[in-house]
C-alpha positions as CSV (number, residue, x, y, z in Angstrom):
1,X,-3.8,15.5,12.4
2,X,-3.8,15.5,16.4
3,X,-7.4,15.6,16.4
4,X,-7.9,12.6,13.9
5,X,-5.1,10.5,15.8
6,X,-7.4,11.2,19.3
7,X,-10.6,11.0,17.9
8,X,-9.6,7.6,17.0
9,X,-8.0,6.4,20.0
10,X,-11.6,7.0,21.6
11,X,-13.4,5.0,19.0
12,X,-14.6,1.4,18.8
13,X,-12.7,-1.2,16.5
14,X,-15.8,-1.5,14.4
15,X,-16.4,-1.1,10.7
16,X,-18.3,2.1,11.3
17,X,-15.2,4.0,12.8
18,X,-13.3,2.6,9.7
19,X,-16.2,4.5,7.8
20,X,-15.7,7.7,9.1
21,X,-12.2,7.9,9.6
22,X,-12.5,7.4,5.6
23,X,-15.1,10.3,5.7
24,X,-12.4,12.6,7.7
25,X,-9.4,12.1,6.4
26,X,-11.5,12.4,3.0
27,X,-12.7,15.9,4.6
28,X,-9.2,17.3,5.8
29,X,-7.4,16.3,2.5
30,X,-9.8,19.0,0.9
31,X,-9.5,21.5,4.5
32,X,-5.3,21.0,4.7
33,X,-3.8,21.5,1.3
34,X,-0.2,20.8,3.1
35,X,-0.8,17.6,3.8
36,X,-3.4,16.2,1.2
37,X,-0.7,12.8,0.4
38,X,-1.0,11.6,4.2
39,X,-4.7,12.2,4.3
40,X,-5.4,10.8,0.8
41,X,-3.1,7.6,1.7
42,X,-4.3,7.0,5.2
43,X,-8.2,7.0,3.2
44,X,-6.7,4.5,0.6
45,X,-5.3,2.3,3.0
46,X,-8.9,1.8,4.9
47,X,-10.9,0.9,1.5
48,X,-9.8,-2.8,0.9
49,X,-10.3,-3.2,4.8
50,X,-13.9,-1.7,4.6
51,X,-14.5,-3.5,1.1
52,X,-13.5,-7.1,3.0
53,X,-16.0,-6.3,5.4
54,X,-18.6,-4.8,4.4
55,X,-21.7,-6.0,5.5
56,X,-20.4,-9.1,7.1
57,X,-19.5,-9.1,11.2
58,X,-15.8,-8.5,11.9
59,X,-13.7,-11.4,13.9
60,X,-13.3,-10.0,17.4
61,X,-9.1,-11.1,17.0
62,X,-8.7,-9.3,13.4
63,X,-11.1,-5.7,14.1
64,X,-9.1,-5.7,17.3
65,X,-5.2,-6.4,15.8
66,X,-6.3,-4.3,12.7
67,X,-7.8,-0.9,15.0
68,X,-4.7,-1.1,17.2
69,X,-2.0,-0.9,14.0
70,X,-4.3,1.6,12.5
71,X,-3.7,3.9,15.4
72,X,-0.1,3.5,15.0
73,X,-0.5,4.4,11.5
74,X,-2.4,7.1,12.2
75,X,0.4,8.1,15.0
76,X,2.9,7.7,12.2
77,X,1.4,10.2,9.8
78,X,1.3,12.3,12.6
79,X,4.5,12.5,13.4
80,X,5.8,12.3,9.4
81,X,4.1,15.9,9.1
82,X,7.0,17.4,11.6
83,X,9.6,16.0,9.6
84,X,11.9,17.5,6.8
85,X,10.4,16.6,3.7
86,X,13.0,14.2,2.5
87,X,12.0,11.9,5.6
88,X,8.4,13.0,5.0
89,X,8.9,11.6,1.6
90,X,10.1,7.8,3.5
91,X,7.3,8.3,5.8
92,X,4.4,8.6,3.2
93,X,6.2,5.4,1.5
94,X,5.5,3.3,4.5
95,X,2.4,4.7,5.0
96,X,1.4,3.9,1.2
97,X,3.0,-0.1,1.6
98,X,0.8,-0.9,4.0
99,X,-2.2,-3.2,4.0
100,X,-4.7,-3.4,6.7
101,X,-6.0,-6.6,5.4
């Protein structure tokens, strides 16, 4: 999860980094057993942003507001796998009410 949380901090707000973070978290779900749900809901989370964009130029205000809370959410899950698993459990809530768009 470190490496996904600084790959992304090095990335550009565009709908192509929003593509492959899909693609990795896609990938680790399948590599990291342990901690398919925060993976798997950190993917879900990205598709109605990519499906609202797709194709179409993103707003320099919204890719920009949108990137910086994804990294936090992406800090978030990061942190949530340290935790014990009944605060896991509250983390992977937030993590599943949110909505990029």
């Amino acid at each position: 999860m470190v490496e996904l949380h600084n790959w992304l901090t090095h990335q550009h707000p565009g709908l192509r980094t929003y593509v492959t973070l899909q693609q990795k978290t896609n990938e680790l779900a399948q590599a990291d057993p342990d901690h398919r749900a925060i993976y798997r809901l950190l993917s879900s989370i990205i598709d109605p942003f990519i499906d609202s964009f797709d194709e179409e130029p993103l707003p320099a205000g919204v890719a920009d507001a949108t990137f910086h809370r994804l990294i936090e959410i992406v800090r978030d899950a990061e942190e949530a796998i340290t935790l014990s698993p009944d605060r896991q459990i509250d983390a992977l809530n937030r993590i599943a009410g949110v909505e990029l768009v």
